[in-house]
C-alpha positions as YAML, in Angstrom:
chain: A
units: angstrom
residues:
- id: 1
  name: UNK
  ca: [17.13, -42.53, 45.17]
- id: 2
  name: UNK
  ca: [18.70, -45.89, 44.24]
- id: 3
  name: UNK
  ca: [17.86, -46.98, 47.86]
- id: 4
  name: UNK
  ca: [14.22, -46.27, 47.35]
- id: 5
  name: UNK
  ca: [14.22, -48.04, 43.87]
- id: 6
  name: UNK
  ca: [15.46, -51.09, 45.50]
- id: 7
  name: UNK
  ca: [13.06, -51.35, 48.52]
- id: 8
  name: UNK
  ca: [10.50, -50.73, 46.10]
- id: 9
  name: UNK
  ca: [12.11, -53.70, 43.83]
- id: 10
  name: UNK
  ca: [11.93, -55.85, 47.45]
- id: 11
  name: UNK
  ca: [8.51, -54.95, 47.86]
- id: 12
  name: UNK
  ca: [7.32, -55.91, 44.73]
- id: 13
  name: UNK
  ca: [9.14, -59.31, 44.57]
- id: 14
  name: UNK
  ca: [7.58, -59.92, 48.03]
- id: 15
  name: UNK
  ca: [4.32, -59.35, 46.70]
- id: 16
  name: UNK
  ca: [4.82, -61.47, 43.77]
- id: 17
  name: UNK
  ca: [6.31, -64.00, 45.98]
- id: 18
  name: UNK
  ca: [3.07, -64.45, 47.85]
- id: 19
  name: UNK
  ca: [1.08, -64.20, 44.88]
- id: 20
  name: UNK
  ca: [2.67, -67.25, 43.41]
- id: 21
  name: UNK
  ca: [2.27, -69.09, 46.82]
- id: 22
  name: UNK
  ca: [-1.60, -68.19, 47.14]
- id: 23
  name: UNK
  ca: [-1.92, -69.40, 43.27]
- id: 24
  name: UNK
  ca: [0.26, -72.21, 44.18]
- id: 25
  name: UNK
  ca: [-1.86, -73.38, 47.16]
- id: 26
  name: UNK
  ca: [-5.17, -73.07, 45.37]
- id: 27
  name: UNK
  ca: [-3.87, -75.24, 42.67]
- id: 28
  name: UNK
  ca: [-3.22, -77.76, 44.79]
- id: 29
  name: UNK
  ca: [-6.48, -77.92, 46.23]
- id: 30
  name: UNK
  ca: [-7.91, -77.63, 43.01]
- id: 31
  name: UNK
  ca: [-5.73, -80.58, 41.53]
- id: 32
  name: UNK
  ca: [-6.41, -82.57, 45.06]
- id: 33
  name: UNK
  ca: [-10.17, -82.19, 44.70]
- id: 34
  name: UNK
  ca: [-10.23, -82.78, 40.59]
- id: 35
  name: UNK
  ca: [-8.20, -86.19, 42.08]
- id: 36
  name: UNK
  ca: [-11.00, -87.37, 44.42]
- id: 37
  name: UNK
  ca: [-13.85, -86.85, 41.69]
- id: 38
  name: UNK
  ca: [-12.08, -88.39, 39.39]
- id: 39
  name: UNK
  ca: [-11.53, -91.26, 41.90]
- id: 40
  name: UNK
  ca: [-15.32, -91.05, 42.99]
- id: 41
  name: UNK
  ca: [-16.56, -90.96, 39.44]
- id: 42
  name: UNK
  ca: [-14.49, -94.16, 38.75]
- id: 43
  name: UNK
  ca: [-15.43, -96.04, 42.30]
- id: 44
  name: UNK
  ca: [-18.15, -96.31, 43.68]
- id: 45
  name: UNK
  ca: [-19.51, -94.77, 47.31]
- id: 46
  name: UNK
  ca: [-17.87, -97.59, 49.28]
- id: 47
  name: UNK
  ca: [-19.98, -100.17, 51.02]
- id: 48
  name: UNK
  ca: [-20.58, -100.35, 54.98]
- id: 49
  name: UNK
  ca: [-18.45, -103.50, 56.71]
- id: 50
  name: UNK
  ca: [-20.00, -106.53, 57.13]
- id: 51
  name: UNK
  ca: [-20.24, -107.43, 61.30]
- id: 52
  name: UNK
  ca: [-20.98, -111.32, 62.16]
- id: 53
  name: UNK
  ca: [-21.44, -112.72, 65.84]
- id: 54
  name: UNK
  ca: [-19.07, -115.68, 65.25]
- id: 55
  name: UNK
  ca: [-19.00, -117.66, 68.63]
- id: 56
  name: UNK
  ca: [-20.09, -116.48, 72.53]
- id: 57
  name: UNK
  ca: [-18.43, -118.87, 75.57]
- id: 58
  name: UNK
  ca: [-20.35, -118.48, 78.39]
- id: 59
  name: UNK
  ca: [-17.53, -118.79, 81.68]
- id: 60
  name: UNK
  ca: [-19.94, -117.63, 84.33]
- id: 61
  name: UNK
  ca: [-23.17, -117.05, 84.97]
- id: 62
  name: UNK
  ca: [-25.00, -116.18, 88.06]
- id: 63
  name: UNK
  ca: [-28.26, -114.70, 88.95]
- id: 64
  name: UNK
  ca: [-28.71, -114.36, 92.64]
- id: 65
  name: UNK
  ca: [-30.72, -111.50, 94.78]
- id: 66
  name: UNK
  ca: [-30.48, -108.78, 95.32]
- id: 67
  name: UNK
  ca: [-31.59, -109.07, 91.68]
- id: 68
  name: UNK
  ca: [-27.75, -109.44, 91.14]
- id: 69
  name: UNK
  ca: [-26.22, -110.68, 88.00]
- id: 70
  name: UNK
  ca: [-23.15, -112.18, 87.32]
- id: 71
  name: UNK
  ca: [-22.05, -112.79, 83.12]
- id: 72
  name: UNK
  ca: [-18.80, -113.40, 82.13]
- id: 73
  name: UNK
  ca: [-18.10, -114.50, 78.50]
- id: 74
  name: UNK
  ca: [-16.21, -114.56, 75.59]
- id: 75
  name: UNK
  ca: [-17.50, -113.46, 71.94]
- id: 76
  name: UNK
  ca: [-16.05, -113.87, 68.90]
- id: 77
  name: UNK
  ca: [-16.93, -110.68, 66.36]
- id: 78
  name: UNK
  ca: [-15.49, -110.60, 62.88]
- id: 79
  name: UNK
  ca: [-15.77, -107.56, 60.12]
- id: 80
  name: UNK
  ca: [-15.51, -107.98, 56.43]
- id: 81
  name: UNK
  ca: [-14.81, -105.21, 54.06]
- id: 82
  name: UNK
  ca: [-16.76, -106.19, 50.67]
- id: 83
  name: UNK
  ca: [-15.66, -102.92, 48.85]
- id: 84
  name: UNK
  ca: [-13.09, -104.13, 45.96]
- id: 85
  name: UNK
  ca: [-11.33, -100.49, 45.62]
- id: 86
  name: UNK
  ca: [-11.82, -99.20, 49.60]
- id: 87
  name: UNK
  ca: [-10.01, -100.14, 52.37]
- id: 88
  name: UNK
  ca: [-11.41, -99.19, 56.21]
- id: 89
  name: UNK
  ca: [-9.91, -98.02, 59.24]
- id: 90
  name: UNK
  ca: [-12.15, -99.19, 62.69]
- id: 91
  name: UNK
  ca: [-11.01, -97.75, 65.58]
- id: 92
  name: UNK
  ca: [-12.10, -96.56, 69.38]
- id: 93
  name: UNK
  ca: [-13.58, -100.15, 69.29]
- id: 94
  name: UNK
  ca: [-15.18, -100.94, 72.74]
- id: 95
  name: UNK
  ca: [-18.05, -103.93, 72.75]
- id: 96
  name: UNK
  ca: [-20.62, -104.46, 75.86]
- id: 97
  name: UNK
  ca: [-23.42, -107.15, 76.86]
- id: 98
  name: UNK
  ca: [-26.68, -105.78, 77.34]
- id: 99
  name: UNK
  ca: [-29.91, -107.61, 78.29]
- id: 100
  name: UNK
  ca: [-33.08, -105.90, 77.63]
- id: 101
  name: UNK
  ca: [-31.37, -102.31, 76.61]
- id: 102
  name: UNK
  ca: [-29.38, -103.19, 80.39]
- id: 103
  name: UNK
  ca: [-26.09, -102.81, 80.01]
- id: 104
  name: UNK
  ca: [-24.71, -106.13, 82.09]
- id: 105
  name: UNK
  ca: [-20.53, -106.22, 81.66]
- id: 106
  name: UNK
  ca: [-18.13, -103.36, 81.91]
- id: 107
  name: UNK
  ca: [-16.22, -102.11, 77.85]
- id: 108
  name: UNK
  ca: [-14.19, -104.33, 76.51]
- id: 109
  name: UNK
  ca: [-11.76, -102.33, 74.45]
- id: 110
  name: UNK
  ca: [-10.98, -104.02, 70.89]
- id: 111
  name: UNK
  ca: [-8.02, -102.94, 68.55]
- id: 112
  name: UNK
  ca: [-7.99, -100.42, 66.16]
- id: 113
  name: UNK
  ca: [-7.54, -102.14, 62.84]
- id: 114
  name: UNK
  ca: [-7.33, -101.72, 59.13]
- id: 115
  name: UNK
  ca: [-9.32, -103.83, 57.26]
- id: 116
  name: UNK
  ca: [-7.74, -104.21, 53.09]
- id: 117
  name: UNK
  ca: [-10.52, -104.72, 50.44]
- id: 118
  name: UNK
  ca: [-12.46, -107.99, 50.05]
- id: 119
  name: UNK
  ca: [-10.46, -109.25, 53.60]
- id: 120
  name: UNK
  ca: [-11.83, -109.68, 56.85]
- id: 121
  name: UNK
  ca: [-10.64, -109.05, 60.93]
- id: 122
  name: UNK
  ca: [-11.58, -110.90, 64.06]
- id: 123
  name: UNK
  ca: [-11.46, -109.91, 67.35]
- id: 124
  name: UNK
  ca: [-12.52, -112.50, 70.78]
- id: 125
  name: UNK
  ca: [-13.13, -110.22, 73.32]
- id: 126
  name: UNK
  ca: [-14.16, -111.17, 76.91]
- id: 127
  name: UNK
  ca: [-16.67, -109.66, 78.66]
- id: 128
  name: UNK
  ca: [-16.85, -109.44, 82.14]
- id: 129
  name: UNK
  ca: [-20.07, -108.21, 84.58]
- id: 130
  name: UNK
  ca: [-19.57, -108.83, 87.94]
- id: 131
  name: UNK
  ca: [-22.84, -108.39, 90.29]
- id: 132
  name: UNK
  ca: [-24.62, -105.94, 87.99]
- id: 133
  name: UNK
  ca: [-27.36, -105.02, 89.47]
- id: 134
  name: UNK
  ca: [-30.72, -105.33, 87.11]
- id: 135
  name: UNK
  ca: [-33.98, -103.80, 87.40]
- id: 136
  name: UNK
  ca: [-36.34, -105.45, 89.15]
- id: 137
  name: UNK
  ca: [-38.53, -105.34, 85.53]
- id: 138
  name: UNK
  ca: [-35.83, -106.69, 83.73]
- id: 139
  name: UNK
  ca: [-34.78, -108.82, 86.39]
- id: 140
  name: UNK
  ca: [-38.36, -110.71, 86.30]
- id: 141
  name: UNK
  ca: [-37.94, -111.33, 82.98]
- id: 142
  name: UNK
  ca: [-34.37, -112.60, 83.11]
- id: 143
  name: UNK
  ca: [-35.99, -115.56, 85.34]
- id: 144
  name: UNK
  ca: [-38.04, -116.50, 83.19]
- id: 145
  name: UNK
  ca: [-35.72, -116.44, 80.38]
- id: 146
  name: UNK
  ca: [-33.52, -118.42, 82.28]
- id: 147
  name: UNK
  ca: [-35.68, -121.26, 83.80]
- id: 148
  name: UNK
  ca: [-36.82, -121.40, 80.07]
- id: 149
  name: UNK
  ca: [-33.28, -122.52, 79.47]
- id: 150
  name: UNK
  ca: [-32.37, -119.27, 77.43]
- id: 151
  name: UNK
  ca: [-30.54, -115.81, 77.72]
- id: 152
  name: UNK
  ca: [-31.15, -113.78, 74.98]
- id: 153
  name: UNK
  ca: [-28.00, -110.86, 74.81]
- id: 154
  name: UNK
  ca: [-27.36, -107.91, 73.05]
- id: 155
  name: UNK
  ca: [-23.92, -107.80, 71.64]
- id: 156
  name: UNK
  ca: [-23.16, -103.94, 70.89]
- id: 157
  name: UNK
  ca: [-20.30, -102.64, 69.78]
- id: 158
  name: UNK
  ca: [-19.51, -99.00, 69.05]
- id: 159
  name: UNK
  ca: [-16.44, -97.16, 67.44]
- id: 160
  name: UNK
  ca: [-15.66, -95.32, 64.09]
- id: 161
  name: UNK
  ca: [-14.77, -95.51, 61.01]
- id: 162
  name: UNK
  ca: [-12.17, -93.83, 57.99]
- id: 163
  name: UNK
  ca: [-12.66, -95.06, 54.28]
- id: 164
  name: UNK
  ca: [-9.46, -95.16, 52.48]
- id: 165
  name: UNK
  ca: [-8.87, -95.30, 48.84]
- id: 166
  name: UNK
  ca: [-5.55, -95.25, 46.65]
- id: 167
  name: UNK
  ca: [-3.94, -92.71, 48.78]
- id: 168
  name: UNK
  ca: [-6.27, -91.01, 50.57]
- id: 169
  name: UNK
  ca: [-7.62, -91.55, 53.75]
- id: 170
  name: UNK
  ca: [-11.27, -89.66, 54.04]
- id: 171
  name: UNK
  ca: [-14.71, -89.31, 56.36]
- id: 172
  name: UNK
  ca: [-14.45, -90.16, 60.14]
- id: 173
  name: UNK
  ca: [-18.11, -92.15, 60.86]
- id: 174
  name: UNK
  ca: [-19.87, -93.52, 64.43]
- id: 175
  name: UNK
  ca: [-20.18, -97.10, 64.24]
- id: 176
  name: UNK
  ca: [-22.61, -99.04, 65.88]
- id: 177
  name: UNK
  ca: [-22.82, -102.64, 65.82]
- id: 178
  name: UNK
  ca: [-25.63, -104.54, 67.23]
- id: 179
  name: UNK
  ca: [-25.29, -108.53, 67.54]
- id: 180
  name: UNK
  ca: [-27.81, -110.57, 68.95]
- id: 181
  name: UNK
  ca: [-26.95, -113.59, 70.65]
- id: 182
  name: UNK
  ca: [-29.97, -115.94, 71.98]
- id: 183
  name: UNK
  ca: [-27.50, -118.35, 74.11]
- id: 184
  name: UNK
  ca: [-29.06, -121.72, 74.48]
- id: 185
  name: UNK
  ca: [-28.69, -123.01, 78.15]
- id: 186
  name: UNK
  ca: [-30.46, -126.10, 78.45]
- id: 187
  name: UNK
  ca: [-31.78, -126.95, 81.39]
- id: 188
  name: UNK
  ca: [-29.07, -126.11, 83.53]
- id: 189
  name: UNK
  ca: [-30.03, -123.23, 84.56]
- id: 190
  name: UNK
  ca: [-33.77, -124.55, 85.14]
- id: 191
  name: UNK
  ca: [-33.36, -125.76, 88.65]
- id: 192
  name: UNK
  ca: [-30.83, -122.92, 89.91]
- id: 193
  name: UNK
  ca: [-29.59, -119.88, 89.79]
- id: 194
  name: UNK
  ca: [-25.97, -120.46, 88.65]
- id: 195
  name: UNK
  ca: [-24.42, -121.85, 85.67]
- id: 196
  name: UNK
  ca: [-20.44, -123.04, 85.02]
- id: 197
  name: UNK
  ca: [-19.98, -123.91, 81.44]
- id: 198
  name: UNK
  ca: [-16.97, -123.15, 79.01]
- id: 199
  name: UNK
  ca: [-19.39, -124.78, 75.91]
- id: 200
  name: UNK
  ca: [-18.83, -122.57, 73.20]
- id: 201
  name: UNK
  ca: [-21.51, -121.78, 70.78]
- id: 202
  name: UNK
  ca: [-21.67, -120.92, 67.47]
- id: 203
  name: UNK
  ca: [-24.02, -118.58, 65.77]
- id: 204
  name: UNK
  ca: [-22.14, -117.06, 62.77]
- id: 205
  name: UNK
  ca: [-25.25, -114.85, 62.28]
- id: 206
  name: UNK
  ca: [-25.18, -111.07, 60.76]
- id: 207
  name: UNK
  ca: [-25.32, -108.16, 63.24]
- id: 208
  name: UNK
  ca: [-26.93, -105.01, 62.51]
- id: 209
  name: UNK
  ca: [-24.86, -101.81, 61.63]
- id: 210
  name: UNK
  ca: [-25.64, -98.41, 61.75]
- id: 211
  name: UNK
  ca: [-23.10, -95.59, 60.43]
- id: 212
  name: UNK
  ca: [-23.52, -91.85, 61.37]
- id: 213
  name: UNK
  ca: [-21.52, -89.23, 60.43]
...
């Protein structure tokens, strides 16, 4: 009888035992998300980063047939965080040169970074494209681009993104980063299909940014 009474005492204190962990658990959730409204009433939604084409080096360039192109180069990208309370985590970084939506050098992998409030990162990746070959649309107008002393580049970058504030690290977004670079070649490239520089140009012009979730 007193062996019963106990197991039934076991039982019970079990029971209770979980009871207190279940109400224990949904407190904490409930204190954790009181926490973040209170945090998101007092801040506001944070702003997207800020993206700037800084500098592009052009190293090689080389347009020869079969509609073959050769682009190697170094950009400089920057990202500022204008958010006073958030910081940002940017990560699975890679950038790529396109001309005319054709994608001309291989991924460039950047670093993941974190970028504090009101600061700003840089990163000068090179990109390198060695005999891409280009459609033979997009390789007409690349001529004429180029005996008009100019080659216009899309600078994209895609990765993702984490807001953090205080403690808490929240939201994983796509980023995609657009930079347009119209690279002024002169007439060097007017008389010839190849073109040796190292002249480094400055644009420090806004890209475009798109965040999905």
């Amino acid at each position: 009888m007193e062996a019963a009474k106990a197991e039934v005492a076991h039982i019970t204190k079990k029971k209770s035992n979980h009871l207190y962990l279940i109400l224990g658990g949904g407190g904490f959730l409930i204190i954790s998300g009181i926490a973040i409204t209170f945090y998101l009433g007092i801040f506001p939604l944070p702003h997207k980063p800020q993206f700037n084409l800084n500098e592009a080096t052009i190293s090689g360039l080389r347009f020869s047939d079969p509609n073959l192109l050769t682009c190697n180069m170094q950009v400089t990208l920057s990202a500022k965080n204008p958010n006073i309370n958030y910081g940002i985590f940017i990560e699975n970084l890679e950038a790529r040169a396109f001309y005319q939506n054709q994608q001309v050098t291989v991924a460039a992998e950047l670093p993941a970074t974190y970028v504090g409030p009101r600061t700003a990162t840089v990163w000068p990746p090179f990109l390198y494209g060695n005999d891409v070959s280009v459609p033979p649309h997009e390789a007409a107008n690349l001529m004429v681009d180029l005996n008009a002393g100019n080659l216009p580049l899309d600078i994209k970058v895609d990765g993702s993104l984490k807001w953090k504030v205080s403690s808490f690290t929240f939201g994983r977004y796509r980023l995609m980063v657009s930079c347009l670079a119209d690279i002024p070649l002169g007439s060097s490239m007017a008389n010839g299909t190849s073109f040796e520089s190292g002249v480094e140009y400055e644009f420090d012009q806004p890209c475009k940014l798109r965040v999905e979730s």
